[in-house]
C-alpha positions in Angstrom: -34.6 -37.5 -18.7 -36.3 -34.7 -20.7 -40.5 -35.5 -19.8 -42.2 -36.4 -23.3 -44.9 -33.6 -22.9 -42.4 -30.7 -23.1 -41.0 -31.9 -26.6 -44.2 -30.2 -28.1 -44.0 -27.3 -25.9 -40.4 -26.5 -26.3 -40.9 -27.1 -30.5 -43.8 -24.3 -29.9 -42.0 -21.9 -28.8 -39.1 -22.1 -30.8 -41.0 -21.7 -33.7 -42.6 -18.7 -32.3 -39.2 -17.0 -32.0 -38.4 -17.6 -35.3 -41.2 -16.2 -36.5 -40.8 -13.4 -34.1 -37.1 -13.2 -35.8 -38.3 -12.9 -39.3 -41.3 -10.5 -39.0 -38.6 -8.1 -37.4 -35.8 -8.8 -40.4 -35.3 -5.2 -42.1 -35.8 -7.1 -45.8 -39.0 -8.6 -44.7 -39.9 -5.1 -43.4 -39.3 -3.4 -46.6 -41.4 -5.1 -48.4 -44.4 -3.9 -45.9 -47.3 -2.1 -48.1 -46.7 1.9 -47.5 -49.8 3.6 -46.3 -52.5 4.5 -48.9 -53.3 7.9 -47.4 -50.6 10.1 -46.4 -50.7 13.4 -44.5 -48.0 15.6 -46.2 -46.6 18.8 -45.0 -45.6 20.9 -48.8 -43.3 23.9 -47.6 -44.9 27.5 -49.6 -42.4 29.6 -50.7 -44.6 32.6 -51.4 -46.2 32.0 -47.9 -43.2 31.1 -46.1 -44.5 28.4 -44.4 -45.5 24.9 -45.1 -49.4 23.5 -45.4 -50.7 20.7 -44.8 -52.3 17.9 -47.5 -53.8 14.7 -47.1 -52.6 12.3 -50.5 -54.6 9.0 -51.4 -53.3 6.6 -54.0 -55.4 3.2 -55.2 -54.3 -0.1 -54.1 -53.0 -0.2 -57.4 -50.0 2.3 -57.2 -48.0 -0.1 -55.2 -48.7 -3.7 -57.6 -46.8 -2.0 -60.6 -44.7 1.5 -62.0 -48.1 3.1 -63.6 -48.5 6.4 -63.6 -51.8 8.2 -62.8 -54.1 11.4 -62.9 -54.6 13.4 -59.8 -58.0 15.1 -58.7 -57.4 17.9 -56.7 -60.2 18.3 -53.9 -60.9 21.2 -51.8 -62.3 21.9 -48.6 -65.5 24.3 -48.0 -64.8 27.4 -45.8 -63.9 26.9 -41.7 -62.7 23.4 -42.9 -59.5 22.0 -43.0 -57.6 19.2 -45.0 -58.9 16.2 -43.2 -62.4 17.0 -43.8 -62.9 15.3 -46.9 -61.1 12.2 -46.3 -63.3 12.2 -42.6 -66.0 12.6 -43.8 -66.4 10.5 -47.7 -64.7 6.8 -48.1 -61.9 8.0 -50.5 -59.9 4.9 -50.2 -62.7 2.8 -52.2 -63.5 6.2 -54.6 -59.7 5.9 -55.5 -59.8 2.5 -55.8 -62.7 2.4 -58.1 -61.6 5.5 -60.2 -58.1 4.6 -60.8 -57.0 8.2 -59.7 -54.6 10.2 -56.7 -57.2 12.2 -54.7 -54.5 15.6 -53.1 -56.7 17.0 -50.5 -54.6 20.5 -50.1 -54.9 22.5 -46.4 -57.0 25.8 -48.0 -58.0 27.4 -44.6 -60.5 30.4 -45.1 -58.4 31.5 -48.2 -60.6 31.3 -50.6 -57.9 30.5 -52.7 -56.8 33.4 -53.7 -53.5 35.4 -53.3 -54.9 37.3 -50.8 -53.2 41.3 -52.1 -53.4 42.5 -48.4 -52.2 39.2 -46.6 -49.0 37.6 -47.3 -49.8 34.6 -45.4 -52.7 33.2 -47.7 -51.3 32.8 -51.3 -53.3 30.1 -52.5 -53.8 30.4 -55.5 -49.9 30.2 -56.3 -50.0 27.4 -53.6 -52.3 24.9 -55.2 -51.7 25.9 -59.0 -48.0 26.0 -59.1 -46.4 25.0 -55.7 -48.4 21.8 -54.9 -49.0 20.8 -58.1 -45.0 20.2 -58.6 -44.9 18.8 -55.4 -47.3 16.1 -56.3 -45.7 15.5 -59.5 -42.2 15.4 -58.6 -42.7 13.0 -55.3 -45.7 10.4 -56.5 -46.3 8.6 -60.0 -48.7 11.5 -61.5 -48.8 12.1 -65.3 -47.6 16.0 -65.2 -50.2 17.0 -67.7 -53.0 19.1 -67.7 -55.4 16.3 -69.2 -54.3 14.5 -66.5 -55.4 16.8 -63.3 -59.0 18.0 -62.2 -59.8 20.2 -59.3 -63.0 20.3 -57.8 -64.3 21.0 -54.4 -67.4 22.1 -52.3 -69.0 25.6 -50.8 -65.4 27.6 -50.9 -63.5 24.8 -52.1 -66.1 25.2 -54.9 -65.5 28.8 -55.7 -61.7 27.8 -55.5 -61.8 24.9 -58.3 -63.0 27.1 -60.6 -61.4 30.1 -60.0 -58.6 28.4 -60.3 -59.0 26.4 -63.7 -60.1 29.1 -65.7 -57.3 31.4 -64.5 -55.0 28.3 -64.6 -56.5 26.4 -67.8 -52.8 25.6 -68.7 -52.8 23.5 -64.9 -55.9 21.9 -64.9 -58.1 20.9 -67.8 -60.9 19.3 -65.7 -62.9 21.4 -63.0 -66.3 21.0 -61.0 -67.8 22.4 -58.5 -70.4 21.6 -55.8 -72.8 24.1 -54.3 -70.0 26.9 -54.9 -70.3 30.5 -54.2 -70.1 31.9 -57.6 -70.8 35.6 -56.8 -68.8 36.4 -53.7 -70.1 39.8 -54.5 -73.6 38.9 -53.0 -72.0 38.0 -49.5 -69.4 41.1 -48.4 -69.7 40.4 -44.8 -69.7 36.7 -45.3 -66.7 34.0 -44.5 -63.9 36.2 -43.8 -63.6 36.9 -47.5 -63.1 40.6 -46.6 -60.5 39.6 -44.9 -58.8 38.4 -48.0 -59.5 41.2 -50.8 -60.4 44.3 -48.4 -63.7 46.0 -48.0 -66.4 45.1 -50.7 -67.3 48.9 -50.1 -63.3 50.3 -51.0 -62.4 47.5 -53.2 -65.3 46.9 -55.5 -62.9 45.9 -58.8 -61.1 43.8 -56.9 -64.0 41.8 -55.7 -65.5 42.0 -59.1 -62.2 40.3 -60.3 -62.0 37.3 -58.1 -65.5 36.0 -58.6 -65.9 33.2 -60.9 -69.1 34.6 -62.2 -66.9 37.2 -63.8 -64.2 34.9 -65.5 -66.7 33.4 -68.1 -65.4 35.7 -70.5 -61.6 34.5 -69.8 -62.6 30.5 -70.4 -64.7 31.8 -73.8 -61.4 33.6 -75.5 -58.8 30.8 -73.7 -56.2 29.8 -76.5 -56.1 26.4 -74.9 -57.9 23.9 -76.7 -59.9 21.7 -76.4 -62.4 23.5 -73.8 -61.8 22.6 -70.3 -64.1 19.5 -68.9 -66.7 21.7 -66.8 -68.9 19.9 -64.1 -71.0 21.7 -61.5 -73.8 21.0 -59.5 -76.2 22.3 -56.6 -79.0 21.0 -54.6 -82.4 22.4 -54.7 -82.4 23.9 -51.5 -79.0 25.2 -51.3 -78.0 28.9 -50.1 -76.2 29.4 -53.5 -78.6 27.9 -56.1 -79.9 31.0 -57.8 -75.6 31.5 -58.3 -75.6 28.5 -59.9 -78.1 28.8 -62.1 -76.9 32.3 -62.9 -73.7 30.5 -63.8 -75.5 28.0 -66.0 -77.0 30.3 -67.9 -73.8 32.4 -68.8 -72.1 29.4 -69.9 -74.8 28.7 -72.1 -75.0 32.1 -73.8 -71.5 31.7 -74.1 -71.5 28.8 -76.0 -69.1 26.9 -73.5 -70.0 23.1 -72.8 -70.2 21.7 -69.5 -72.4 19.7 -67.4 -75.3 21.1 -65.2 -77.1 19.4 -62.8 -79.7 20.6 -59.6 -80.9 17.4 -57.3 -82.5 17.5 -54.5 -80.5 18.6 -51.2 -79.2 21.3 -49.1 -75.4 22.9 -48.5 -74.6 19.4 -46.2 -72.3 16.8 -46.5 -74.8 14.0 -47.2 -75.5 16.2 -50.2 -71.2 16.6 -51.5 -70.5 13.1 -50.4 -73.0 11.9 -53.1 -72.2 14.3 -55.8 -68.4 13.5 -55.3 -69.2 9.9 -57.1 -70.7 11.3 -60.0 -68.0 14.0 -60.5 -65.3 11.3 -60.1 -67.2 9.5 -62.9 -67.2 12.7 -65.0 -63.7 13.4 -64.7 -62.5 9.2 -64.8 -64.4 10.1 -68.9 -61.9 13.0 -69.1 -58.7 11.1 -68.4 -59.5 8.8 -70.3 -59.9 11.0 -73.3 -57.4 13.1 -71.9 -54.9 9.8 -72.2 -55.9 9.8 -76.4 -55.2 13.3 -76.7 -51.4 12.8 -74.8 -50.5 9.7 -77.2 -51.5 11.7 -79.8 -49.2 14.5 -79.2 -46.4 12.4 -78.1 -44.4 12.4 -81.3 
């Protein structure tokens, strides 16, 4: 006879094996939320290789079939791709902003297509071959009104470059405390290492500063103007660039936003401004959604 005590006991730990069972059935398991950040490995065909990228979606992307914008956000220079999502919470920014954060591997490119090294074409990278990447493998609107690109120190220099060179790819850019006269710094950040000597290669320098492509967002056929937000603490190495930038756009008649606070070239100082720019460019897609269902016939 079966002792009344071991009823319970045997009841206990039969339900523990079914349980056991059905957190291990494969439908059960497919159901599981994915991850909301993933690392991603996007293969380069002009670089022959494949980089690395870190992709956050909102909690959002997995309760329904919406699509969303993408902010592209770059790294300053000896960073990497994990830096930003280390160092700022871009889980909540997402989550609050309604937008995929792409946080693209840029090493000490510059984000350029380097003319004397084959193995750092960024600017083709992030403009053309991540940007389809993102599109074709994660609910993105593939629309220029729909992507910003914005970034810090190099990753500064790099969002801009790129949007007014690429105005067709991204309608919303910022920057914060970016080097916006690599001219001033020929020695500096392995830049030399990317375009040549500034001493033999003066043009070429000349042509992949951002403080020289003013002229190429003024007589852009692409309208309306780009959504232009930069930014620089008081204190930082590049704040006389800034201004200098500031006060082109001005002459030029080209809207943006300009804003100095107080703070050095630190992360205490990019993590804050990251809010406000995600603000900023939130205002843009939202107008940016207007403009789309007004050109979808």
């Amino acid at each position: 006879m079966k002792k009344p005590y071991l009823l319970p006991i045997m009841l206990l730990v039969t339900m523990l094996l079914m349980a056991t069972t059905a957190c291990a059935h494969p439908s059960l398991l497919n159901t599981q939320r994915p991850p909301q950040a993933d690392t991603i490995e996007v293969m380069s065909e002009a670089m022959s290789r494949g980089i690395k990228n870190v992709v956050i979606v909102p909690d959002s992307y997995f309760e329904n079939d919406t699509h969303f914008p993408v902010l592209y956000l770059l790294h300053g220079a000896t960073g990497c791709y994990g830096d930003w999502p280390h160092k700022a919470n871009l889980d909540s920014l997402v989550n609050q902003y309604e937008v995929i954060i792409v946080c693209p591997d840029g090493q000490d490119s510059w984000y350029f297509d380097s003319p004397i090294d084959p193995t750092m074409q960024f600017e083709t990278y992030v403009s053309k071959e991540l940007v389809a990447y993102i599109d074709s493998h994660y609910r993105t609107h593939a629309n220029r009104y729909m992507r910003a690109i914005t970034g810090l120190s190099m990753g500064g220099h790099g969002a801009l470059f790129l949007a007014f060179r690429h105005p067709d790819v991204f309608w919303s850019c910022g920057s914060m405390s970016g080097n916006m006269d690599i001219t001033q710094f020929p020695e500096s950040w392995h830049i030399k290492n990317r375009l040549g000597s500034y001493a033999d290669n003066k043009q070429r320098w000349h042509d992949h500063a951002v403080c020289n492509l003013v002229d190429q967002v003024k007589n852009s056929t692409l309208k309306p103007a780009q959504n232009i937000i930069i930014d620089d603490g008081l204190n930082d190495i590049f704040i006389k660039n800034n201004i200098a930038l500031h006060e082109q756009l001005v002459e030029k008649g080209i809207d943006h936003d300009f804003t100095v606070r107080p703070g050095r070239h630190s992360w205490d100082y990019w993590v804050n401004s990251l809010d406000y720019q995600l603000l900023f460019f939130r205002k843009a897609f939202d107008r940016g959604q207007v403009l789309l269902r007004q050109e979808t016939p």
